[in-house]
N, C-alpha and C positions, 0 to 999 in steps of 0.2 A: 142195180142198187146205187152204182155210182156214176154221179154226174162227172165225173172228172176222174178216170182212172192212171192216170199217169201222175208223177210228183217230180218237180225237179227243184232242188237245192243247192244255190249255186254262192260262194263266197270267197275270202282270201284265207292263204292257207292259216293255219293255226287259230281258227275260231269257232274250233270245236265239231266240226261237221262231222267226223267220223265218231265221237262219243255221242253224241246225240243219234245219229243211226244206230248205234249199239243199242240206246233204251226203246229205242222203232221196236227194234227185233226184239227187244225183251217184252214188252208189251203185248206184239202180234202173236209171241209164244205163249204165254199164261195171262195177259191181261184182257180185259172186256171190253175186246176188238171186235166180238159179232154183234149185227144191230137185231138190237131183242125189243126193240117198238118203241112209240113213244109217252114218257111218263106222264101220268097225270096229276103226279105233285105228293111228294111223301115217301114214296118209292126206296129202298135202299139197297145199294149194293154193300155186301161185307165180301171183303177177300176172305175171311175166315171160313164163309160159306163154300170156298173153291180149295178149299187146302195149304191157305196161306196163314201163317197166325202173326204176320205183322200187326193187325191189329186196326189197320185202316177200313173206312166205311165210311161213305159217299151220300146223300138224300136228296134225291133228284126233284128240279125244279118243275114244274105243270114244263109242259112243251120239249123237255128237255130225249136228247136221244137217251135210248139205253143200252148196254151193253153185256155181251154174258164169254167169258172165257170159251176158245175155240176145244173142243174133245180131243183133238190130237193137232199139231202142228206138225209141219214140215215146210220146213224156212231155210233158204240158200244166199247165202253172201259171195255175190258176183265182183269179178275182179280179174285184171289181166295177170296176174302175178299174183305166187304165195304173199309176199312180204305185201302188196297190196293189201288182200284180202285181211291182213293181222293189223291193219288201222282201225275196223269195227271188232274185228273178233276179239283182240285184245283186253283194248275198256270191254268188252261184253262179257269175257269171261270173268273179269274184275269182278264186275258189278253181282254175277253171280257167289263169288265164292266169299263178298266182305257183305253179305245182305242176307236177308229172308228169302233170297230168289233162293238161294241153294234148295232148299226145301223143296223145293218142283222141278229145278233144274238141275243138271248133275256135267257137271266138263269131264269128258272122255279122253280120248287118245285122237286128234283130228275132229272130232266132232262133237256135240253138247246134245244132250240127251233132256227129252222134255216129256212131259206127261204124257201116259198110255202108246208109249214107243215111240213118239214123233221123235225129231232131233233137228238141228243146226249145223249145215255143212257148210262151211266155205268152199268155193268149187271155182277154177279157170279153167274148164275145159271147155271142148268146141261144141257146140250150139245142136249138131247131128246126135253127139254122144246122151241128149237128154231127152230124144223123142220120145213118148211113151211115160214119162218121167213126172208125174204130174206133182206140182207145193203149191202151196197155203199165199206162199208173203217171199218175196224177195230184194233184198237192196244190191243197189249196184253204184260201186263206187269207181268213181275216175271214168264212167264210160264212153269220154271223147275219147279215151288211148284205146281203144278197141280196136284191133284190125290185126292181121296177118296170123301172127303166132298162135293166137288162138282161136281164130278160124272164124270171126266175129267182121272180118274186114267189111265197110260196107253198109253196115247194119243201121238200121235208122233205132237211135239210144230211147227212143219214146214207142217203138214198135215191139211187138212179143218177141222175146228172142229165148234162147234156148228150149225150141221146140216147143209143140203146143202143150205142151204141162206148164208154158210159164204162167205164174199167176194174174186176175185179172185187177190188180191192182198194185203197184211197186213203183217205193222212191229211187229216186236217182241224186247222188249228193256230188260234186264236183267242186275243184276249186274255179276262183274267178278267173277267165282268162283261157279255158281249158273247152277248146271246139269239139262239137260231135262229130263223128266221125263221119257220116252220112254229109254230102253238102247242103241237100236238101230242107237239112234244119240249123243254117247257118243264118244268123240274122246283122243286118248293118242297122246300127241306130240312128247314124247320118241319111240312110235312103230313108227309114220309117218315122223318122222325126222323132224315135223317143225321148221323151224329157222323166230325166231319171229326178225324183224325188231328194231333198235334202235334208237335214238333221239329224238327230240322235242326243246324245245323254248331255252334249254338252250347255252349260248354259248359255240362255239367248238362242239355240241352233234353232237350225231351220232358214227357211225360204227367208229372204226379206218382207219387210212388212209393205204394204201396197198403202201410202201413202191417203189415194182417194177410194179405199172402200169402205164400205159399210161400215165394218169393225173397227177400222180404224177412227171412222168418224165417233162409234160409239167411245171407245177407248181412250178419247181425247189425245189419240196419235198427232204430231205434225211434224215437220221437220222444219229446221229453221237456218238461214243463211247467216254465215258468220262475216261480219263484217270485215274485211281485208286489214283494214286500219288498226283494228285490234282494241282491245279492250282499254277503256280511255276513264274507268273509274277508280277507287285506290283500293291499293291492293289489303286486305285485310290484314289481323296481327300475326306474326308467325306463331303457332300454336305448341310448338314442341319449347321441351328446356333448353334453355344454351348449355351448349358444347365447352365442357374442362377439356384444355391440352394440356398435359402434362410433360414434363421434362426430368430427366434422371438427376440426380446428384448423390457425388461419393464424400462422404468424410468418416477420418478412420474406420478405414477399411469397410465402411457399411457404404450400400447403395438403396435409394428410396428413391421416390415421384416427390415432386411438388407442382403447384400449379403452372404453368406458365402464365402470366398475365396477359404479355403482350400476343403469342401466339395465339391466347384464346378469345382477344379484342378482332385478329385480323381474321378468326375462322367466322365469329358472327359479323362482320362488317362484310365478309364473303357471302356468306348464309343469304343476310336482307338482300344485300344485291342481286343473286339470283333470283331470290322468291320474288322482290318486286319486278325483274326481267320475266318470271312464265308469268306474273298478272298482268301483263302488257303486250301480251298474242290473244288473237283471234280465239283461240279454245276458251280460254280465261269468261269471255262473253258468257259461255254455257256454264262454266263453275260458278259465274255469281248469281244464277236463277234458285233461288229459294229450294228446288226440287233436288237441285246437284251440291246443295254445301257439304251433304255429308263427302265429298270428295277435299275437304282440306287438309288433312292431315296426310292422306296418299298423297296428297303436291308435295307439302312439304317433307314428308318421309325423301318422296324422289330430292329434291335439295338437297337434304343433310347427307344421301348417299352420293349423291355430284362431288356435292365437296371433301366427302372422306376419298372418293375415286383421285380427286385431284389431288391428293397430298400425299404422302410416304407410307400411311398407315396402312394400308392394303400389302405391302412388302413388308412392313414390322410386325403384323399380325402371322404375317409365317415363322416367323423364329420365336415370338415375343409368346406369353398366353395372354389371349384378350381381357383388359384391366375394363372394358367400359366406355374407355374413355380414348381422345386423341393422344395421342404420343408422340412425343419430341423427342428423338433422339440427342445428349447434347453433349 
């Protein structure tokens, strides 16, 4: 039935890989994991039909597989070590006892109990002790640490192991970084040339863009050489408000701000001179193309934070509460 009986899941630690094998096993125990043929469009699965009354129900597409709840399970959670085996069983017992799974499944004393007598054992023992021993679904986690103490030394993590009742089809979840214990299924990505894939959520990620392909050419892609010399046309208006500096003054016994005038002539005389200084680099070129203006006020943002970095108010703002505005201490 299966083109591919082995499952390996491999990543860095804390990103969920043993709660996710927890809802594996919940699934393989009560969900519709057996293939019951393929749909021909309308079809529906209700859990309510299987003794679940969550309430969910599925309506399968033309072509789609289908799926019918195993009559009895019997599922083992492999692992060198108890405190191991408790990174699936844990979240899995969770998930049973703040959900609908309760309803079919029931947490015992060591082990969880599933419809028509099946059950869920976490199990570290050696491989001899399970001949005869036949289950449904197993996951095994961390199975590069396999060897010695628990009698697994050796073992190739992708081959049946604990005796021939293992099942014919079980994930393997592992952190990144973490060798099988077999050598024989040790891989160098520098001898095989792997070229690992790049991206994710981030914006822009991914691969670079290929300058002369097709897409590119459709996309109106190009890249363009910044001239050394820099940008040689004038610099636009500064777009933000000028900056109040304010100054303290006491009389009878009171303390208040007033403006400073002269401090606040030499913050913007500061201000233009910088902004006209980044309009006169090479970057500057791509800011004034029609496509990039909406980038002026990020310029100028960066300016007006240069010149508050350069002046006292980054230290007065620790003692002082922020008024807004610059502050002269006077």
């Amino acid at each position: 039935m299966f083109a591919n009986r082995r499952g390996l899941v491999v990543g860095p630690q804390k990103t969920g890989k043993s709660p996710w094998g927890a809802s594996i096993t919940a699934f393989e125990a009560v969900g519709p994991c057996i293939f019951a043929g393929w749909a021909e469009g309308g079809e529906v699965y209700r859990c309510e039909d299987h003794g679940c009354s969550c309430g969910w129900s599925y309506v399968y597409e033309p072509g789609e597989p289908m799926g019918i709840p195993r009559p009895m399970s019997t599922i083992q959670l492999l692992a060198t070590a108890e405190d191991q085996t408790d990174n699936v069983y844990r979240p899995l017992q969770e998930m049973i006892r703040r959900g609908p799974l309760s309803e079919q499944m029931k947490v015992r004393e060591g082990f969880i109990r599933t419809p028509n007598n099946g059950r869920i054992d976490p199990i570290t023992s050696a491989p001899n002790s399970k001949l005869g021993n036949p289950i449904h679904f197993a996951l095994a986690d961390e199975s590069g640490l396999y060897g010695g103490e628990n009698g697994a030394e050796g073992s190739n993590p992708f081959a049946p192991r604990f005796g021939k009742g293992f099942p014919k089809f079980s994930p393997d979840i592992r952190r990144l970084g973490a060798m099988p214990a077999d050598p024989r299924c040790w891989r160098d990505a520098n001898l095989e040339l792997i070229t690992m894939t790049s991206g994710g959520r981030r914006n822009r990620s991914g691969p670079k863009a290929d300058e002369e392909s097709g897409r590119s050419d459709r996309r109106g892609y190009s890249l363009t050489a910044l001239p050394a010399e820099g940008y040689d046309g004038a610099a636009p208006e500064f777009p933000l408000m000028p900056r109040r500096v304010l100054r303290w003054e006491h009389e009878d016994k009171r303390r208040f701000q007033v403006v400073d005038d002269e401090m606040t002539a030499l913050v913007a005389d500061r201000e233009q001179a910088l902004w006209e200084w980044a309009w006169s680099t090479p970057q500057a070129c791509a800011w004034s193309m029609p496509s990039e203006m909406w980038r002026i006020h990020t310029i100028a943002m960066w300016v007006r934070t240069f010149v508050i970095c350069e002046s006292d108010e980054p230290r007065l703002l620790t003692s002082r509460p922020c008024t807004g505005s610059l502050i002269r201490s006077g």
